[in-house]
VMD Tcl script that draws the C-alpha trace (Angstrom):
set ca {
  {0.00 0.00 0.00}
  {1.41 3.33 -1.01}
  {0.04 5.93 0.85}
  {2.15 8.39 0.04}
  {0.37 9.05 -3.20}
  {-2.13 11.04 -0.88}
  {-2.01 14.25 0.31}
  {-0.90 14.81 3.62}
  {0.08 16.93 6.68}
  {2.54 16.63 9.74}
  {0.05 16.85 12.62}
  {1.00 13.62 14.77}
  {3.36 12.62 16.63}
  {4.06 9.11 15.29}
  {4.29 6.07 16.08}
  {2.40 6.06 18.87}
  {3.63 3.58 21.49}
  {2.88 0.18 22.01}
  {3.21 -0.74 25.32}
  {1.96 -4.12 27.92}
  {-0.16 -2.62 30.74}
  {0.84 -5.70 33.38}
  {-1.35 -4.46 35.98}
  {-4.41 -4.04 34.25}
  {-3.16 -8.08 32.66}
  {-2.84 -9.46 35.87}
  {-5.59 -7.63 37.94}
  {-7.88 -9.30 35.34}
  {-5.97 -12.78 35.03}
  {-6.45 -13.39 31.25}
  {-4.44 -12.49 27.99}
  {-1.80 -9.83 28.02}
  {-2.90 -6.59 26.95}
  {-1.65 -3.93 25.79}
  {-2.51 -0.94 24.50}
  {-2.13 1.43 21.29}
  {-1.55 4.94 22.72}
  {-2.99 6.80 20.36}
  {-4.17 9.44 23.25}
  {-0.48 10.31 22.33}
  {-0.66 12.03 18.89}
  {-0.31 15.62 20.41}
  {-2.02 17.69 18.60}
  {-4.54 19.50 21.15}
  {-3.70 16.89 24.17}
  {-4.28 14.43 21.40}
  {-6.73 11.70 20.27}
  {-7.07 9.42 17.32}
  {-9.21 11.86 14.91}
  {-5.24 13.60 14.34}
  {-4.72 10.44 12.30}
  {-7.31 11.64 10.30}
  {-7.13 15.05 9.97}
  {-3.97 14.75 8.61}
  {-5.71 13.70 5.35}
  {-8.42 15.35 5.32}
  {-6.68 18.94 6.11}
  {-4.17 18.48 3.23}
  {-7.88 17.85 1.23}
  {-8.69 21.44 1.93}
  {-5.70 22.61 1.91}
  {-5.43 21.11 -2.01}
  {-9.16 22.55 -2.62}
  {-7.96 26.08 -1.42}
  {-10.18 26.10 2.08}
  {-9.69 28.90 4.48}
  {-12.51 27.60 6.53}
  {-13.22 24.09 8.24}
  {-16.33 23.04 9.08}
  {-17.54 19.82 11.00}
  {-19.15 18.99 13.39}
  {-20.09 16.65 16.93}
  {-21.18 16.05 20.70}
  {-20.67 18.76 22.56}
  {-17.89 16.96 24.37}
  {-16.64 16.21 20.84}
  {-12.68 14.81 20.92}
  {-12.83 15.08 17.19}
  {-14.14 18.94 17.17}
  {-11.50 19.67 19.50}
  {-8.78 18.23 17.43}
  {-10.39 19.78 14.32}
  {-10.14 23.28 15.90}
  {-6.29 22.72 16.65}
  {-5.54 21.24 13.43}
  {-7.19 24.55 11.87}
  {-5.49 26.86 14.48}
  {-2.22 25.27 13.14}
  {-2.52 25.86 9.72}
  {-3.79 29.13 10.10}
  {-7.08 28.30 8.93}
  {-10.46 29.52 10.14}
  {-12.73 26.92 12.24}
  {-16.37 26.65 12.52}
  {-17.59 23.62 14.90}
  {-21.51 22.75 15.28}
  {-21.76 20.95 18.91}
  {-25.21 18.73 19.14}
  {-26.53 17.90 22.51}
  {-26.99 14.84 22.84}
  {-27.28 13.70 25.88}
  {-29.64 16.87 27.17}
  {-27.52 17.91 29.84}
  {-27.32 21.55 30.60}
  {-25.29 21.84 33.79}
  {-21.99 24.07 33.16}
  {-19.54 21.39 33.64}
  {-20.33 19.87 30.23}
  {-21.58 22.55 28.62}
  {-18.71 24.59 28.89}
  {-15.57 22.49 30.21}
  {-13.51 19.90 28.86}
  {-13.31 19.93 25.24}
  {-15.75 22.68 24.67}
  {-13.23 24.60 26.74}
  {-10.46 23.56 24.58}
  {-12.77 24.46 21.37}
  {-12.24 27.92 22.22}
  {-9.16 28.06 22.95}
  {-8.35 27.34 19.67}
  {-9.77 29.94 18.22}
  {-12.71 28.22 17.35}
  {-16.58 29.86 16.32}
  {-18.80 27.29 18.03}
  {-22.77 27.00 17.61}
  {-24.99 24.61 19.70}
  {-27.70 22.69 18.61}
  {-30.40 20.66 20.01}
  {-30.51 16.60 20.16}
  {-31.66 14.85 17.19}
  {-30.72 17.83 14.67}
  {-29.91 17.27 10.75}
  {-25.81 17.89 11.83}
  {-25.24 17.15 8.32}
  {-27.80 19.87 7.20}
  {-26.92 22.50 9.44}
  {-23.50 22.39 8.14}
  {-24.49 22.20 4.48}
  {-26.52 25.71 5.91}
  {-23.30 27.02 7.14}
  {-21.09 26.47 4.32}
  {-23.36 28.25 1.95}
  {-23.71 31.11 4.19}
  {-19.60 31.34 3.97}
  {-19.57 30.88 0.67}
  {-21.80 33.86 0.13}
  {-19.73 35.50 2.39}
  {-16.57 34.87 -0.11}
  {-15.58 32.23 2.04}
  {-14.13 28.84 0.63}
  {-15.42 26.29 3.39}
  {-14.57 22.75 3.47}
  {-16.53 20.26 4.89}
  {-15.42 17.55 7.39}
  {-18.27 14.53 8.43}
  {-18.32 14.12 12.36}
  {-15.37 11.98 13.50}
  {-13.70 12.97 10.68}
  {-15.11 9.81 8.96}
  {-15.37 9.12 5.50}
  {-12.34 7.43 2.89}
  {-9.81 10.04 3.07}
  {-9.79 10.43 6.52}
  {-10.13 6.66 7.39}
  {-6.64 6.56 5.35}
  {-5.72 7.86 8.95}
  {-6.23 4.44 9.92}
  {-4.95 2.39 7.02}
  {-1.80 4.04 8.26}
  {-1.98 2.96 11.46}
  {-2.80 -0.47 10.90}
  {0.69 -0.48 9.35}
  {2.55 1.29 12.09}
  {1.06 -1.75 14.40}
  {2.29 -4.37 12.74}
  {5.76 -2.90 12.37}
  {5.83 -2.55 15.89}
  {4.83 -5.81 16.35}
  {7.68 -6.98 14.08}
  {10.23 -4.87 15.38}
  {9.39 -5.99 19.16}
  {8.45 -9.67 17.97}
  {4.74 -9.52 19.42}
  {2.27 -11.87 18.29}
  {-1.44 -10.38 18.07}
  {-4.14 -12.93 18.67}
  {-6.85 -9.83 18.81}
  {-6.92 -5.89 18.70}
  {-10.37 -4.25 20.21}
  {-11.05 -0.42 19.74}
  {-14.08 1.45 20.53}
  {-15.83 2.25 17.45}
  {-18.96 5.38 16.85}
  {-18.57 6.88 13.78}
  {-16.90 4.48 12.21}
  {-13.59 5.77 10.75}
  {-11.14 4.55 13.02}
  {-12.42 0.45 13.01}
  {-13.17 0.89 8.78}
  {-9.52 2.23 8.51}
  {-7.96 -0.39 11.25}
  {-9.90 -3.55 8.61}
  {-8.79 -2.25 5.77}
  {-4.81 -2.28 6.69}
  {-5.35 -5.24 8.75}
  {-7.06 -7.51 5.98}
  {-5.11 -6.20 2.82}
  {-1.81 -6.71 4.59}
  {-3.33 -9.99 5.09}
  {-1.99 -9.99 8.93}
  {-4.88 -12.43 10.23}
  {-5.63 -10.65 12.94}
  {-9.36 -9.79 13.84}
  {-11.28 -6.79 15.01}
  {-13.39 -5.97 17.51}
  {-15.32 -2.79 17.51}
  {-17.13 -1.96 20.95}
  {-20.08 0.05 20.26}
  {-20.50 3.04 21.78}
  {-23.86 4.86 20.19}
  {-24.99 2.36 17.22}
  {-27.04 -0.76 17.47}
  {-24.99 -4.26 16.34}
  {-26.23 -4.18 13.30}
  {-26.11 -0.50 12.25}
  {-22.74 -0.17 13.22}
  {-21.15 -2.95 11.67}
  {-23.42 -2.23 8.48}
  {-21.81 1.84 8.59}
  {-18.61 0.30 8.73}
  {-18.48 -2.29 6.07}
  {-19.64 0.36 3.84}
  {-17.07 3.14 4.62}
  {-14.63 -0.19 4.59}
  {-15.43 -0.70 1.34}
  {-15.44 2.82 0.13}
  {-11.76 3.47 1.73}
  {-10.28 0.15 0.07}
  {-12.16 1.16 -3.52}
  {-10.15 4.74 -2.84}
  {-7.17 2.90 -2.91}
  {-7.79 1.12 -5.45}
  {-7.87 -2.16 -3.42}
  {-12.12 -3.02 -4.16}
  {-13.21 -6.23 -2.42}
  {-10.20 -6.23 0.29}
  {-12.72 -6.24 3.27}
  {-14.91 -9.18 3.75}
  {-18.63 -8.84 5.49}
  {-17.57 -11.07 8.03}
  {-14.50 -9.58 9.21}
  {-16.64 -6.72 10.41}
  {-17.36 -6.87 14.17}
  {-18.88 -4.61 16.42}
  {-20.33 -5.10 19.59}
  {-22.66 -2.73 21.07}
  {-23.54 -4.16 24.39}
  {-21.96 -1.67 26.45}
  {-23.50 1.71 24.81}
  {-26.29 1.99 27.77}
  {-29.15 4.44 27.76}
  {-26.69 6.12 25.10}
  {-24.36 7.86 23.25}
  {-22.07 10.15 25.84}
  {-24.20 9.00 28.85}
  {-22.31 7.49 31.67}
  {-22.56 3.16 32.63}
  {-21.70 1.59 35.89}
  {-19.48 -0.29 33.73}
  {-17.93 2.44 31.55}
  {-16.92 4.20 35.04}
  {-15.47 0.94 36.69}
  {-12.98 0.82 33.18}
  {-11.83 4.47 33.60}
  {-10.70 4.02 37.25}
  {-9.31 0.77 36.56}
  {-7.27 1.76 34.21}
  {-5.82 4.89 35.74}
  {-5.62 3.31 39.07}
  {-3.44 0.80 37.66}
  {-1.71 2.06 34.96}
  {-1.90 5.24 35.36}
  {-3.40 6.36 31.71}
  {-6.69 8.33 31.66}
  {-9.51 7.31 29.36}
  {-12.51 9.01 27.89}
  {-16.20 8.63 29.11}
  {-17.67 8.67 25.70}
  {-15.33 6.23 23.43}
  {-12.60 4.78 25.23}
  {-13.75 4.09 28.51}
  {-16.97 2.20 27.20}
  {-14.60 0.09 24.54}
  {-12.09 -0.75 27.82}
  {-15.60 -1.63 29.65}
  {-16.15 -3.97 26.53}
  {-12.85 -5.40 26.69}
  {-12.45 -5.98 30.31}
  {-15.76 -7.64 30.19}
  {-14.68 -9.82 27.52}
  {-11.70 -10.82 29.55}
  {-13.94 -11.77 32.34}
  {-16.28 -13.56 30.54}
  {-13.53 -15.89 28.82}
  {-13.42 -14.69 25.06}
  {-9.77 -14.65 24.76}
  {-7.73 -17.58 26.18}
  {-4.75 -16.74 28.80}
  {-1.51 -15.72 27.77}
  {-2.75 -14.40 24.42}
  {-1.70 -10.83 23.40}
  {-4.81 -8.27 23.03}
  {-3.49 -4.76 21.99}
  {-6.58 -2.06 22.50}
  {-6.16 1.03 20.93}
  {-6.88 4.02 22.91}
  {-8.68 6.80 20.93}
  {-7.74 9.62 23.96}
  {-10.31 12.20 24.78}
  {-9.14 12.34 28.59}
  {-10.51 16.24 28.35}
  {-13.93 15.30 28.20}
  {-13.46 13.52 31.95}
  {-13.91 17.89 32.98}
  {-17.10 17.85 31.54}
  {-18.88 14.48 33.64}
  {-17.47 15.36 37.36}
  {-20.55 14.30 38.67}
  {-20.28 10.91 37.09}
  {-17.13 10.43 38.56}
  {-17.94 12.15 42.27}
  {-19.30 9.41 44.26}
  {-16.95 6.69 42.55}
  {-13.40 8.82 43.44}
  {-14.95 9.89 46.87}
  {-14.70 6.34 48.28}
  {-12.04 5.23 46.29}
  {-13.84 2.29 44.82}
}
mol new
graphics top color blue
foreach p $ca { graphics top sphere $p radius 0.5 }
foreach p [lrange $ca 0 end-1] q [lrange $ca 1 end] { graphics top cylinder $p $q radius 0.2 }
display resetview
């Protein structure tokens, strides 16, 4: 695969590591894990939409874009990371933040990534739950281009072909760190919402033919939906490259057991993975994406899927800001130490 032949921007700082967590291993007493730290890209405290944007902002940079427009949650780690991106390369930044989870205390509102939003530089609008995102963005860009504007356009989660390249890429970064420490993969699981990051991970991990499976923990999508949205942006990444018919149906795996009453709401479960993890290891995960895949995982380890002494790697998508904006999740929980 020659991604090269794609436009591109520095924005990450790459690799990533690949490190064991042994606590986390042997507080659970099943396979080895370890874990993808792509929390460690850097741009804007960092997150695994960088990956991405480092596509899709050489796309409007190529289109002549002095304007970026896209849109999410309003704890969005990909809106943050799109407003740094833009405040790095000098271009303007428009973010449209949907509430979707109806809260309106301050803490989420205005903390965490929202905070971070404006920091950058960014102009940010709010919207109400269940809004046409893609619409109101469509809205926006017109107004700017009557404006004289040259907006570009980038999905939520920064998901569609060229930015899933993002993840092509780092499907081959893996595996050379695999090769180059002489680890043997038996499974990598990744949260998975709007399905860029899992489409991009299948695509280098099936047409390098590495034999290693997926698993996608849902965190918004039913089973079906989900695995459905990312076969087709699969497909549509591999035909981009040229590669049609790479990705298989069946090598598409999500599970979305672990979303509970929904997207960017808090679970018992979510909350027992994010102090887990940084009790042990040290590493802080998201409430939204990461800590409800590491709920997935760790509940997969309890419940047997993988066999002992195999080697899991789960990618960590970052977002630690948005922890600012769900204190009260966390209150009782870090009160009593449990």
């Amino acid at each position: 695969m020659h991604l090269s032949r794609f436009s591109r921007v520095k924005l990450a700082h790459l690799p990533t590591p690949l490190e064991l967590l042994p606590n986390l291993s042997s507080k659970l007493g099943g396979p080895n894990i370890y874990i993808k730290r792509d929390d460690c890209t850097g741009l804007g405290t960092g997150g695994n939409k960088t990956r991405k944007l480092e596509f899709l902002i050489a796309d409007a940079i190529r289109k002549d874009a002095d304007v970026i427009i896209t849109q999410g949650a309003v704890q969005s780690n990909h809106a943050r990371q799109t407003a740094a991106a833009a405040a790095k390369m000098g271009m303007a930044c428009e973010i449209l933040l949907e509430n979707r989870t109806e809260y309106t205390d301050r803490d989420y509102l205005d903390s965490g990534n929202v905070f971070l939003d404006r920091l950058f530089g960014a102009r940010i609008s709010h919207f109400s739950k269940d809004t046409d995102m893609d619409a109101a963005m469509s809205k926006r860009a017109d107004e700017l281009s009557q404006a004289g504007r040259k907006p570009y356009i980038i999905p939520g989660g920064g998901s569609n072909p060229i930015g899933a390249l993002g993840y092509v890429n780092c499907a081959l970064e893996l595996l050379n760190q695999a090769n180059e420490q002489g680890l043997k993969i038996d499974h990598v699981v990744t949260a998975t919402g709007s399905a860029g990051t899992q489409a991009g991970l299948v695509v280098g991990l099936e047409a390098t033919n590495s034999g290693i499976p997926l698993l996608g923990i849902g965190v918004r999508a039913p089973k079906l939906k989900q695995e459905e949205n990312v076969y087709r942006l699969a497909c549509e990444t591999a035909e981009l490259m040229k590669m049609p018919g790479v990705v298989s149906r069946d090598r598409v795996i999500a599970n979305s057991d672990y979303v509970g009453d929904g997207y960017g709401l808090p679970t018992p479960s979510m909350i027992e993975a994010v102090l887990m993890m940084a009790r042990e290891e040290a590493i802080l995960m998201d409430p939204v994406y990461s800590g409800k895949g590491l709920a997935g995982l760790v509940d997969h380890v309890r419940n047997g899927f993988f066999d002992k002494g195999q080697n899991v790697v789960f990618l960590h998508t970052g977002g630690s800001a948005g922890l600012f904006g769900y204190l009260d999740a966390f209150d009782a929980a870090s009160a009593t130490g449990s």
